[in-house]
N, C-alpha and C positions, 0 to 999 in steps of 0.2 A: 475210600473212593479214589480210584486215579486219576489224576490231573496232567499227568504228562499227553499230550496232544505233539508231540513231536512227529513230524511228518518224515515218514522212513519208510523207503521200500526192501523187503526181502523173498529173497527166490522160495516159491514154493511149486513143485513139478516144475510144471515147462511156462511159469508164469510168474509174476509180481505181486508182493501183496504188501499194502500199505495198513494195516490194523489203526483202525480207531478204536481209541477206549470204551466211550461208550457212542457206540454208533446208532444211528436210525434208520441205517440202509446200508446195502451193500452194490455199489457204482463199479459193473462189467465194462470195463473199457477194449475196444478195438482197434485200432488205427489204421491205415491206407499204405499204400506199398511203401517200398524203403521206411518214411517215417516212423510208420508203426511198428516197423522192426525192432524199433528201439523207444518205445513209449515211455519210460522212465525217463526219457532226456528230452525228449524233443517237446512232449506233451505236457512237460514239468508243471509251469505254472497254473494251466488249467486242472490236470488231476490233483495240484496242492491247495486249490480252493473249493474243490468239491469235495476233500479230506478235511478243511479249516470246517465246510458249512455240516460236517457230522457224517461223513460218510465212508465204510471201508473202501478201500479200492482198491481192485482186483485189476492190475494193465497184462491182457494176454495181446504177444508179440506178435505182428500180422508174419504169415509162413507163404512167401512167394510158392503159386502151385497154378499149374489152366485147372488142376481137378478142384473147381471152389464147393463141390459136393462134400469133399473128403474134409477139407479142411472145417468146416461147418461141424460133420460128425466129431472130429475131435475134440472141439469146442465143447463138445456137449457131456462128451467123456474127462474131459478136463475138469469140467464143474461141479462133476462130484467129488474130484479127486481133492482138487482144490477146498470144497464144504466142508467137509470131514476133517481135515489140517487146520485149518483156520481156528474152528470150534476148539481143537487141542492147542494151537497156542494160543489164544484167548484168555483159556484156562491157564496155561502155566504161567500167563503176563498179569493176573488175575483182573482179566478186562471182563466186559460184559460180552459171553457169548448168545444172549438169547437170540436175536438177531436174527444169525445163522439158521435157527431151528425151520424158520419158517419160509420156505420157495416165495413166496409173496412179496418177501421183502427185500429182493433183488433187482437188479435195474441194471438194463443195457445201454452202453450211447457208443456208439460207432462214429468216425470219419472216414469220408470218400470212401474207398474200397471196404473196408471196413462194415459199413455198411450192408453191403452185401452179405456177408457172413451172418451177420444176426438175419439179415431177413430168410436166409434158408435157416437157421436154425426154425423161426417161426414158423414156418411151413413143414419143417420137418414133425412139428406138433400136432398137426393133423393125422388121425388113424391113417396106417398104412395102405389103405387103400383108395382112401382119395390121395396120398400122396401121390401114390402110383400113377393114379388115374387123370391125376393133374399133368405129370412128368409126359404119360402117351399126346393127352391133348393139346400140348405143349409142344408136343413137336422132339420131344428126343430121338436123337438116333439111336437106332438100335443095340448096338454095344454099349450105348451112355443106359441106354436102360438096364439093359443086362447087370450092369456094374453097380445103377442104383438098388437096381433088385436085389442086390448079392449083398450091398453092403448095408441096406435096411434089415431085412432076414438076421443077419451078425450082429448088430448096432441092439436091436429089440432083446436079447440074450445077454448080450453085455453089459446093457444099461440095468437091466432086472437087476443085475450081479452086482455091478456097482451102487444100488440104488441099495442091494442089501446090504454090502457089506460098510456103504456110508450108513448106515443105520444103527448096523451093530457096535462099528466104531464110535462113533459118536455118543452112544448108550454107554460105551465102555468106559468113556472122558471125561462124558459129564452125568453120567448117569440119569438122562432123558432122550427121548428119540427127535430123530429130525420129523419135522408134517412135509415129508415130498408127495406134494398132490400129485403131479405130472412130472411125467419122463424128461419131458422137454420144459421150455420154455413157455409155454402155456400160461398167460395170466402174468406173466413178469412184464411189467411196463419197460418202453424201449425209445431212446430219443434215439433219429438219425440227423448227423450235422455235414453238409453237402454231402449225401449220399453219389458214388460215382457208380452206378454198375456198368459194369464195362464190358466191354467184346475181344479178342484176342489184339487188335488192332491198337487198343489202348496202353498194351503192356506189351507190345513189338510195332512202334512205329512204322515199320518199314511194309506199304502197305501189301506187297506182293509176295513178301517172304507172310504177313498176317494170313492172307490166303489161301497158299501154299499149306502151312499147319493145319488151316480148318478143313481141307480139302480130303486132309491125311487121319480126319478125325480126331486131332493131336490139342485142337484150339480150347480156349474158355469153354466150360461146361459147368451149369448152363449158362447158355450165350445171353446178351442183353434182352431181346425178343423172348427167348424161354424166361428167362426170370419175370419180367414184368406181365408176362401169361400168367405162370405161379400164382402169383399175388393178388391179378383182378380175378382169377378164378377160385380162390380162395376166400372164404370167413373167416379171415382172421386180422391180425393187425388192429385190432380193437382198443390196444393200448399204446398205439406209437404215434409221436408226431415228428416235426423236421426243425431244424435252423439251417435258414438257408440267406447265401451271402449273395447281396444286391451287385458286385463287381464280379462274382465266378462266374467263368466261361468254360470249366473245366466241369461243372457237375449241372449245369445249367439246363439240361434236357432232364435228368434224370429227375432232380428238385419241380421242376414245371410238370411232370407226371405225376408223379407223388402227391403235389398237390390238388391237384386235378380230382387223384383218388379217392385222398382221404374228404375231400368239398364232397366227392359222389356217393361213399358211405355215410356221411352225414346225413348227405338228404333224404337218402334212403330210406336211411331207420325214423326220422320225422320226428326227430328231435334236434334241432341247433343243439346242444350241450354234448353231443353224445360221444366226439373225437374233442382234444385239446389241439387249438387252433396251430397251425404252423405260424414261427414267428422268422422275418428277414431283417437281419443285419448289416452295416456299412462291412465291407469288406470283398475280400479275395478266397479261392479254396483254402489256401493254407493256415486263415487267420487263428485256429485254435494253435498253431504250432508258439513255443516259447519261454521262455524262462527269466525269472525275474532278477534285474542287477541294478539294486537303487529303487527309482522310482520308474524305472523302464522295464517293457517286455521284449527280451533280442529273441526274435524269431526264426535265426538261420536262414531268413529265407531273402536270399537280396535281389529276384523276381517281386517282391512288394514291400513292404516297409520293412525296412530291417531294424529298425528299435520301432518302440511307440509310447508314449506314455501311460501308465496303468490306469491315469484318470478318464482316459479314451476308450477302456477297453470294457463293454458291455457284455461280452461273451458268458462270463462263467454267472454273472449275476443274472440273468435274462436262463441260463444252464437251470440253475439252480430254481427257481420260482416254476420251469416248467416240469420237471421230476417231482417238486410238490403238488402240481398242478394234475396231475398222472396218479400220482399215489390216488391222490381225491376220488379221481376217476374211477381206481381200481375198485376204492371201498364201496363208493355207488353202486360199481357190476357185482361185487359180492355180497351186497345184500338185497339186489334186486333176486340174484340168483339164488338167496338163502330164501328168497318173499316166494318165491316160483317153487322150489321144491315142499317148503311147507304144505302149500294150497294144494299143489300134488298130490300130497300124503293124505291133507286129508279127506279129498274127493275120491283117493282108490278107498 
């Protein structure tokens, strides 16, 4: 049995990967502009206790872009690339890869912009044609559609291909297949932590040169208003909830929608239980940022506390209990869904 838990990150493609020995999940991390460019450092101490509480962690590096379309697609292309690697060093490390095998047992958590990027992945898990059909009613421009069109049509060939050849790899390593139910993210539970979706204005202050770009068809796509179409016009989101911080002003509209949403999916379905409640914490947008020295977390950020004591800090323990809280959830939907298809079977 291995007992080394030593917390290490190592480059695998265009990402980080922190292997636990024997893990019980695998924790997708995304981070928000600049920061997340560099999630191994900035992020340190919080992905080092969602690594301590049993979990692999995967930090993909946020890729400054207005096309947050593309960026989303690659994510998705990434994740097989990423599956398949992992599984083979697992194996060489002689860690437990079961894990891996199964899409289920993977988990997204995004900050600020970050955010954004899984929630298009989620959407992009709906059949291509409510995609699509979401993307008109939403109000794209035309060449934004053109683009999406071009690049779903490509994406749907790719991922077949990627989906096979993580399959056959993986077969080849450990001599078992991967269970990939879905192309996308479908079914993978997803915490967003002050979620910020933003408008071109957010990442070029300057409000008339912001204009100017959107004017030119050049700005964020899609823009704040398209994305949050997306989502209410959408089924999906069935497994995500938020932490959201009682002093940000920075993602403070975005977090007050969101939970707006997921209160109006709840009620919907007429069941209280049916989403994991959003939970708010003391703090600022930044407070997941930091790194531990002593009994302190120095956060870089001297815009809000720049140390703080670790006995202060709720975040990754409040993290943690809601990713179990989610799992729960998942198992519920799949056996409600396995109670559904039975009865199915045997009324045809």
């Amino acid at each position: 049995m291995v007992t080394n838990t030593k917390f290490k990150f190592k480059p695998v493609s265009n990402s980080w990967v922190a292997l636990h020995p024997q893990p019980k999940g695998v924790v997708q991390f995304i981070g928000g502009a600049f920061f997340g460019t560099f999630p191994t450092i900035f992020f340190n101490y919080f992905l080092n206790q969602l690594f301590d509480a049993g979990y692999t962690i995967i930090a993909l590096p946020f890729r400054f872009t207005f096309n947050h379309w593309s960026v989303a697609i690659s994510l998705v292309k990434e994740q097989y690339v990423i599956r398949r690697e992992i599984v083979k060093e697992a194996k060489n490390l002689s860690y437990d890869h079961s894990v891996y095998l199964k899409d289920t047992n993977f988990f997204w958590i995004g900050h600020s912009l970050g955010c954004k990027y899984i929630a298009l992945l989620e959407l992009l898990s709906s059949e291509w044609e409510q995609v699509l059909q979401g993307v008109k009613i939403c109000g794209a421009e035309k060449n934004s559609y053109g683009n999406i069109l071009e690049n779903i049509e490509n994406l749907s060939l790719e991922l077949d291909l990627e989906k096979r050849k993580t399959e056959i790899l993986t077969e080849k390593y450990i001599s078992e297949k991967p269970e990939i139910i879905n192309l996308f993210i479908k079914g993978q539970p997803s915490l967003l932590i002050a979620p910020n979706i933003s408008n071109t204005e957010s990442a070029i202050p300057v409000h008339i040169l912001a204009k100017l770009i959107d004017s030119f068809g050049l700005g964020v796509t899609p823009n704040l208003k398209q994305t949050l179409c997306l989502i209410k016009s959408s089924n999906l989101f069935n497994l995500t909830t938020l932490i959201y911080f009682k002093q940000d002003k920075i993602a403070e509209e975005t977090c007050k929608w969101f939970i707006e949403y997921l209160a109006t999916k709840s009620k919907q379905s007429n069941n209280k239980s049916f989403l994991t409640p959003p939970k708010q914490l003391n703090g600022k947008h930044l407070e997941p940022l930091g790194v531990k020295i002593g009994n302190y977390i120095v956060s870089f950020n001297s815009f809000d506390k720049f140390i703080n004591p670790i006995k202060n800090r709720r975040l990754e323990t409040v993290t943690i209990k809601l990713l179990e809280e989610i799992k729960q959830k998942q198992k519920e939907m799949d056996l409600k869904k396995k109670s559904v298809e039975a009865i199915t079977e045997l009324i045809m």
